[in-house]
N, C-alpha and C positions, 0 to 999 in steps of 0.2 A: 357225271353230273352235267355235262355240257350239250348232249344234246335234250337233257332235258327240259332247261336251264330255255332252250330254243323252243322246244314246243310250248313251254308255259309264255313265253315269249310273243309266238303267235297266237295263243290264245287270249292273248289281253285285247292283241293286236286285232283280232274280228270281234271283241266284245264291244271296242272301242269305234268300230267300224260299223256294226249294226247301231248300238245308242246313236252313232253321228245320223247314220242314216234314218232312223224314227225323228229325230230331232227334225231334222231338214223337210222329211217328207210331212211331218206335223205342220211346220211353219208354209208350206210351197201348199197346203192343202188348204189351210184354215180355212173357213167360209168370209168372204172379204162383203163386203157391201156393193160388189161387183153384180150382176143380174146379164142374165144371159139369156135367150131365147128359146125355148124347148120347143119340140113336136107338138103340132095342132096352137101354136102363138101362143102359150102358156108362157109365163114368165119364171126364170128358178133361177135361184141363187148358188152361183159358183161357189165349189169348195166340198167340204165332206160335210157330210150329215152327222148329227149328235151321236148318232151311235156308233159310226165311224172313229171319230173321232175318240169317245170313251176308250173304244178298243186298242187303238193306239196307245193312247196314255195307258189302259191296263197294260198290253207287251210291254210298255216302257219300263214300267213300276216294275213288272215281275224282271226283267232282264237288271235293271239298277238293284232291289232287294235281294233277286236271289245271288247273285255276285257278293254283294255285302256281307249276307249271312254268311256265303259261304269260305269267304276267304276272311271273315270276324276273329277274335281271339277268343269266340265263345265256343267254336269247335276245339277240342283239343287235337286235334291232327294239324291245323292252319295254325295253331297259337303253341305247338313246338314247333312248328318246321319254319313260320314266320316272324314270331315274334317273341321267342325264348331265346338265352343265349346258346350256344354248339352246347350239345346236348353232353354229358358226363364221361359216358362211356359210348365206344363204337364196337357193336357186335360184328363181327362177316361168317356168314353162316353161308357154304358153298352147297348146292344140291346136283347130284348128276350120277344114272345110270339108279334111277328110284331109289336115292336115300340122301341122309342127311349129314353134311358133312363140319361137324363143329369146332368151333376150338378148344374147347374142353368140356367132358361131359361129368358133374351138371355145370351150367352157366351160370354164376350165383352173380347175383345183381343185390345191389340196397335198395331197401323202398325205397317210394318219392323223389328216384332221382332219374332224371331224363336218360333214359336208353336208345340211341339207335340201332336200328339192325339193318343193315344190308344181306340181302338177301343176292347170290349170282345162282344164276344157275346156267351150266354148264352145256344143257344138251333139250329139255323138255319146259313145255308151259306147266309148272308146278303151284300148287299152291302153299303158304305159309304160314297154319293157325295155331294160335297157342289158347290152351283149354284149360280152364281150371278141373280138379278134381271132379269134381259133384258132375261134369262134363259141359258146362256151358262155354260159350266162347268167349275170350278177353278181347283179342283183335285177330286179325289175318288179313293177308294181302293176297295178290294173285302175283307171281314169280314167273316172268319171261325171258326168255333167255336171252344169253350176249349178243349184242354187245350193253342193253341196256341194263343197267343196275338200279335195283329194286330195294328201296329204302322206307323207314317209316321211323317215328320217334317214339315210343311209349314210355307213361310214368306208370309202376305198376304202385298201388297202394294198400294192397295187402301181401304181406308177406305169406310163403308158403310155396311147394312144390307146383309145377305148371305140367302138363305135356306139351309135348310138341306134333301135328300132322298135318300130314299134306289136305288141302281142302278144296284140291283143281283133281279131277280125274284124268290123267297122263297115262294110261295104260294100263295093263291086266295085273299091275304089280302094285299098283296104287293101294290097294287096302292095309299092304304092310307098311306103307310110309309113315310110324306111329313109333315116335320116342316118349317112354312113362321117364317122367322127373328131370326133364333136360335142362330145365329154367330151376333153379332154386333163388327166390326172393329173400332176404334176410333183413331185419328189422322188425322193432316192434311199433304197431299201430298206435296214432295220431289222436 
C-alpha cells in the first residue's frame, strides 16, 4: 500500500504543479493595456491573443474537470476506494506459474456488500477478470507483479455464479488461466 500511497502522492503533486503553472502563465500573459512596437512601426498589444488565451482556459477546465470527475463519488471504483468505509470482506487471490491461486474454491460473497480483492502475483504480468455466465465482463484489473499489490473494491449486485480468467496475455499457457464458478454471490435481489 505504501508505495502506492507515493505514486498517488505525486500524482496530485504534478496535477497541482501544472494547474499552478496554467494559472500563472494565464496571469504573466494576459494582454495588459501595455503596447509595444512591432516590425514595420506597427503598434500591438502585449500579451496573448483571444484565442490563446481561450485555449488556456480550455487546458485549464479539462485538467480541473477531468480530475473532479475522475476522482468524484460518481465513479464507483473512486467512491469505494475514497469515500466508503474498509470495505467488508478482504479477498487475496495469489497468481503464479499460469494459474490461480485461492482461498477457497468457490468464493461465496453476499450481494451489496463491498468486496476487496487483492490480487499478488508471484512471477508474471497477469490479468484478473471476472465474467458473468452469458460471458460479459463484470470488472478486471491488470496484475503486476511483486513487489507491488494489486487491489480493487467491487459491490456485486446480483447474485449468481461468476468465472474467473486471466485477461493480460503472459505466455503460451494463458488460454487455460479459466476458473467456471469461482465467485459464487449469494443473496437475493433489491
Amino acid at each position: 500500500m505504501y508505495p502506492q500511497f507515493v505514486i498517488e502522492a505525486i500524482y496530485f503533486g504534478i496535477i497541482l504543479i501544472v494547474i499552478a503553472f496554467i494559472v500563472v502563465f494565464y496571469v504573466l500573459t494576459r494582454r495588459g493595456g501595455r503596447e509595444v512596437e512591432a516590425d514595420g512601426g506597427h503598434v500591438k498589444k502585449a500579451g496573448m491573443e483571444r484565442g490563446e488565451r481561450n485555449w488556456i482556459l480550455f487546458l485549464f477546465s479539462v485538467a480541473l474537470i477531468g480530475n473532479i470527475l475522475f476522482l468524484s463519488p460518481i465513479l464507483p471504483s473512486a467512491r469505494y476506494t475514497f469515500y466508503e468505509a474498509k470495505p467488508a470482506m478482504t479477498i487475496t487471490i495469489h497468481m503464479k506459474n499460469y494459474s490461480f491461486h485461492f482461498p477457497e474454491t468457490p468464493i461465496v460473497i453476499p450481494a451489496k456488500t463491498p468486496v476487496e480483492f487483492v490480487v499478488i502475483s508471484e512471477d508474471l504480468v497477469y490479468g484478473f477478470g471476472v465474467f458473468r455466465k452469458d460471458g460479459s465482463m463484470v470488472f478486471q484489473m491488470q496484475v503486476v507483479p511483486k513487489p507491488y499489490v494489486n487491489r480493487i473494491v467491487w459491490v456485486f449486485d446480483e447474485p449468481g455464479a461468476y468465472d474467473v480468467r486471466s485477461t493480460e496475455y503472459s505466455g503460451p499457457q494463458h488460454p487455460w488461466m479459466f476458473v467456471r464458478d469461482a465467485i459464487v454471490v449469494e443473496g437475493g435481489k433489491s
